[in-house]
FIDO-676593 format. One record per residue: residue in one letter; x, y, z of N, C-alpha, C in turn. Coordinates in pm, whole numbers, plus 50000, padded with zeros to 5 digits. Layout:
<pts>
  code    npx    npy    npz   capx   capy   capz    cpx    cpy    cpz
     A      X      Y      Z      X      Y      Z      X      Y      Z
...
</pts>
This chain:
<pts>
  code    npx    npy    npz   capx   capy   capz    cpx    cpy    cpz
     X  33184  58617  95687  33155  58550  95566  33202  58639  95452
     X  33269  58604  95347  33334  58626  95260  33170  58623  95119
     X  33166  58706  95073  33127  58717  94907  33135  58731  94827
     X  33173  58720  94710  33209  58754  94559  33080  58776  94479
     X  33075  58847  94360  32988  58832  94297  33114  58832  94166
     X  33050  58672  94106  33112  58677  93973  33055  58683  93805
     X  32951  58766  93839  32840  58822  93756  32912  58931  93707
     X  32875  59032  93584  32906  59132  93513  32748  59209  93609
     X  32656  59162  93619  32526  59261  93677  32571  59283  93838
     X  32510  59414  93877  32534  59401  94012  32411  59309  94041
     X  32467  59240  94215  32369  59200  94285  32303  59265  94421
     X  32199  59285  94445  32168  59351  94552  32119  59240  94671
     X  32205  59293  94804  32130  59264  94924  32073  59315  95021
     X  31939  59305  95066  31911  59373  95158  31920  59336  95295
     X  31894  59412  95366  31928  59387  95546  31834  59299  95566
     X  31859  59192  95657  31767  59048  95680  31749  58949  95624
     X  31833  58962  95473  31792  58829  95363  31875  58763  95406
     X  31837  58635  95403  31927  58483  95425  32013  58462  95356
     X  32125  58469  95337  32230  58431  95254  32296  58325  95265
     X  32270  58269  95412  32403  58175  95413  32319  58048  95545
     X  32399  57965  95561  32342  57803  95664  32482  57797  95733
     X  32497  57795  95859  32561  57737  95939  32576  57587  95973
     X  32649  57533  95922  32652  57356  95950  32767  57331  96094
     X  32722  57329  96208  32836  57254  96294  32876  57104  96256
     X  32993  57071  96272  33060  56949  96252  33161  56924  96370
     X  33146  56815  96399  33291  56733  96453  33394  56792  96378
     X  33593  56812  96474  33696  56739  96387  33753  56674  96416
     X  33754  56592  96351  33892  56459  96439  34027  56513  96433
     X  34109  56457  96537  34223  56518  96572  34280  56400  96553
     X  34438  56379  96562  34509  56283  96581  34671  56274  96621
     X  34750  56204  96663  34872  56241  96662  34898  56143  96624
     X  35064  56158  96605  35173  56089  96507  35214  55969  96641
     X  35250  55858  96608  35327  55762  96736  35433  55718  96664
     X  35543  55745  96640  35644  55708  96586  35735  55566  96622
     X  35728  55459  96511  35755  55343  96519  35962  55356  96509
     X  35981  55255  96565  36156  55245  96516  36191  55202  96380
     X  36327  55296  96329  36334  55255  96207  36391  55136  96164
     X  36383  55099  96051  36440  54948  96001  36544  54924  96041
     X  36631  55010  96029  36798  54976  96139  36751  54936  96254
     X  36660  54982  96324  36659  54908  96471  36571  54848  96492
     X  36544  54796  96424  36449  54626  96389  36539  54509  96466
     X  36690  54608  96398  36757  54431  96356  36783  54309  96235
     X  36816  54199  96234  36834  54107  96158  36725  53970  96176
     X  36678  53940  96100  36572  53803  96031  36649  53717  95951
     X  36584  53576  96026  36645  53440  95956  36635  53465  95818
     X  36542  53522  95753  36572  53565  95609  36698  53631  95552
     X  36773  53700  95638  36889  53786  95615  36838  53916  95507
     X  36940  53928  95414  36879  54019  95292  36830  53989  95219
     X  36819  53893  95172  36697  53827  95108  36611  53882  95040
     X  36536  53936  95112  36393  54018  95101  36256  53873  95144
     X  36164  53926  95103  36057  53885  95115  36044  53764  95048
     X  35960  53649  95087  35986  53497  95035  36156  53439  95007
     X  36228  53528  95014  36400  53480  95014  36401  53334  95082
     X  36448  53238  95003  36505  53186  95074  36632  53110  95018
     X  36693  53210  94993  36830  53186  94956  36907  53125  94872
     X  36845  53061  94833  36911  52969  94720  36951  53042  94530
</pts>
């Protein structure tokens, strides 16, 4: 455990005082699943269009 004192007074500790709480926690982990990119999608009856396109 790391301490600072960011006081101008010193602070005193003595042997046995409580300073600090231990909290255990879960961590979630996760990995990446990598999808194919838009080139290898392919082509849609929309063409280039874009989105709601419909061509006209």
């Amino acid at each position: 455990m790391l301490l600072i004192n960011h006081g101008d007074a010193p602070f005193e500790l003595r042997r046995g005082e409580r300073i600090a709480q231990l909290l255990v926690a879960p961590v979630a982990s996760f990995s990446w699943v990598l999808e194919p990119t838009v080139e290898a999608l392919g082509g849609t009856a929309r063409g280039e269009g874009g989105y709601g396109s419909t061509g006209r």
